[in-house]
N, C-alpha and C positions, 0 to 999 in steps of 0.2 A: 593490558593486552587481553583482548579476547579468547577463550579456550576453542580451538577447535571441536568441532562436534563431530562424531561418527555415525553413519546412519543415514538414515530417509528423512531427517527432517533440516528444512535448511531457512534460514532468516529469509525473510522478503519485503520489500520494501512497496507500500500502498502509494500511490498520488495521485491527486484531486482531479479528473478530466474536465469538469467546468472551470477551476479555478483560470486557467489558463485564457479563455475564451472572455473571461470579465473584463480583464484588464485589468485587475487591482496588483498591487506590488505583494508578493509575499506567494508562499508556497505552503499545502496543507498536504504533508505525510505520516503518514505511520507506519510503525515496522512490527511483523509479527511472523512467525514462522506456520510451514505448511510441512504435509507429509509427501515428499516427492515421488513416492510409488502412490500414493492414493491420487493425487490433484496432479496429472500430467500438466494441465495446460494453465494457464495464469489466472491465477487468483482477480475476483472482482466482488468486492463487498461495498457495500450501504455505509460513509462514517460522515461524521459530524465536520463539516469544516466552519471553524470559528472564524474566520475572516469574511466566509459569506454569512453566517448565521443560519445555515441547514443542511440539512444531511444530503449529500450527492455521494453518485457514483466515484470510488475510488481501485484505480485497477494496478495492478502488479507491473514497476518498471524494472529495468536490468541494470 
């Protein structure tokens, strides 16, 4: 079991906006946490997706 955390910082989960658009089977996530009094609005970083071989846009889903 996970520990609960206290606080402004909370897990979020990254996926792939191209991936989906390819057609290929498979899904490219990562999970990382944010400070939710600094970063009101949803997270959108630059990762690597291995199943296309390059780095695309990866945005914060719920």
């Amino acid at each position: 079991m996970a520990k609960k955390r206290k606080g402004a910082r909370v897990q979020v989960i990254l996926e792939c906006t191209e991936h989906k658009k390819s057609g290929k089977p498979g899904t490219s996530r990562y999970v990382t946490y944010k400070n939710r009094k600094n970063t009101t609005q949803r997270l959108e970083l630059k990762k690597y997706n291995s199943i296309l071989n390059k780095v695309t846009i990866h945005k914060e889903i719920k």
